[in-house]
C-alpha positions in Angstrom: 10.6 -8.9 8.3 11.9 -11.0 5.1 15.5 -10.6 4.3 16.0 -9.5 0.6 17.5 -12.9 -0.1 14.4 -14.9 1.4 12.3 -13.3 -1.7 12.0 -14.4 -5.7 9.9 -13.7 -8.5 7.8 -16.8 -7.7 6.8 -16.1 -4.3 4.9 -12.8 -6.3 1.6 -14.2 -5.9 -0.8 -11.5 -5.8 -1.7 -9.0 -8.3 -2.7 -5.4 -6.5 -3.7 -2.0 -7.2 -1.3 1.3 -5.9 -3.4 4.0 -6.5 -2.6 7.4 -6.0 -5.1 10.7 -4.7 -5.7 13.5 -7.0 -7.3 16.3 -7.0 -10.1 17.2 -9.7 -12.0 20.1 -10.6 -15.7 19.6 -9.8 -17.0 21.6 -12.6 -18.2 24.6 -10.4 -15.3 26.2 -9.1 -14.0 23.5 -6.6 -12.1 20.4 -6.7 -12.5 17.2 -5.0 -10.3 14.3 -4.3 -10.2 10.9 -6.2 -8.1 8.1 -6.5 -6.5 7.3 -9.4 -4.2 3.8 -11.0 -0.5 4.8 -10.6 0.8 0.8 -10.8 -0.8 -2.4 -11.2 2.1 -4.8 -9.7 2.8 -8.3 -8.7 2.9 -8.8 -4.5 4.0 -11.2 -1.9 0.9 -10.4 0.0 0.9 -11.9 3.6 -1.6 -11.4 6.4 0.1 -10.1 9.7 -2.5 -9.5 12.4 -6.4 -8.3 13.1 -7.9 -6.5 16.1 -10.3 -4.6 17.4 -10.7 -1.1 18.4 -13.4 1.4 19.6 -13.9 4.3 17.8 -17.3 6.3 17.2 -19.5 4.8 19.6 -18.7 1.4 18.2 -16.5 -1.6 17.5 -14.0 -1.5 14.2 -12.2 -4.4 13.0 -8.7 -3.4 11.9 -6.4 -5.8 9.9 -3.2 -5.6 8.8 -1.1 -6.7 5.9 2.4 -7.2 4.3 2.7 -6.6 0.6 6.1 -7.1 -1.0 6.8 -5.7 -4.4 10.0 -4.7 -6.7 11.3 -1.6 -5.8 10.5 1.3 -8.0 12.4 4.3 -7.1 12.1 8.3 -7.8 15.4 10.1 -9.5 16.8 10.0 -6.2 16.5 6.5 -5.5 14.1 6.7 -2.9 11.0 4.8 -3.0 8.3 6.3 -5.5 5.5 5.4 -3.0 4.8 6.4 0.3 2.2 6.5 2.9 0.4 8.9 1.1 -0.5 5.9 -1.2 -3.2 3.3 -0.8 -3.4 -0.3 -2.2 -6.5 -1.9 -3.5 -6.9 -5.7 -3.7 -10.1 -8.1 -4.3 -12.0 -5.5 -3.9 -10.9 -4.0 -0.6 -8.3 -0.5 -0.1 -5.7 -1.1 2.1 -3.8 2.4 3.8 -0.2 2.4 3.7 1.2 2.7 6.7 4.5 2.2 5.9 6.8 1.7 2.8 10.7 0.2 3.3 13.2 -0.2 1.1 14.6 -3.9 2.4 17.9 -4.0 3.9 18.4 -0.7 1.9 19.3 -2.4 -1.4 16.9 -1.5 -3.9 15.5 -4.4 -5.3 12.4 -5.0 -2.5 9.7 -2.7 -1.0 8.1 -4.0 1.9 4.3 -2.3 2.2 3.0 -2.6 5.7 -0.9 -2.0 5.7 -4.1 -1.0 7.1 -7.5 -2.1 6.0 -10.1 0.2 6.6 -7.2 2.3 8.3 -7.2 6.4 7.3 -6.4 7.0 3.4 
């Protein structure tokens, strides 16, 4: 993990998608789920690790990533995303596995991710 003080504006090099599920009326009765903009932000995006795993009768790659962005907080100071969240960037979605508020001071939010990981 990067310490609050290891991070600046200029180390934001990555522009990514936090988009947000909804649920829209289909037009006969039901609804269905979409995904819709909530923030287009500036990252620290980092690569962490990439594996392997069986699932289905079959071989999935899973990678994961590290996005850091400005905190943006709810009335209550927590953070305004969460896990329920995805992130798209170049053209991939990324599930959040995990938002923190760094060293619990309000300024960073580290994203831990999942690509191609349940959204």
């Amino acid at each position: 993990m990067v310490k609050c003080c290891d991070i600046h504006s200029g180390m934001l090099n990555a522009q990514i998608v936090i988009e947000r599920k909804n649920r829209v009326a289909d037009g006969m009765g039901g609804s269905v789920d979409s995904w819709a903009t909530e923030a287009t932000v500036w990252a620290n995006w980092k690569g962490l690790s990439g594996s392997e795993r069986w699932q289905a009768m079959r071989v999935s790659p899973q990678n994961r990533f590290r996005a850091i962005i400005r905190f943006r907080g709810d009335v209550h100071g927590a953070p305004y995303y969460t896990a329920e969240d995805r992130v798209a960037y170049k053209g991939r979605t990324y599930a959040i596995e995990s938002v923190i508020d760094m060293e619990d001071r309000q300024e960073w939010l580290e994203l831990v991710l999942v690509e191609g990981g349940k959204s």
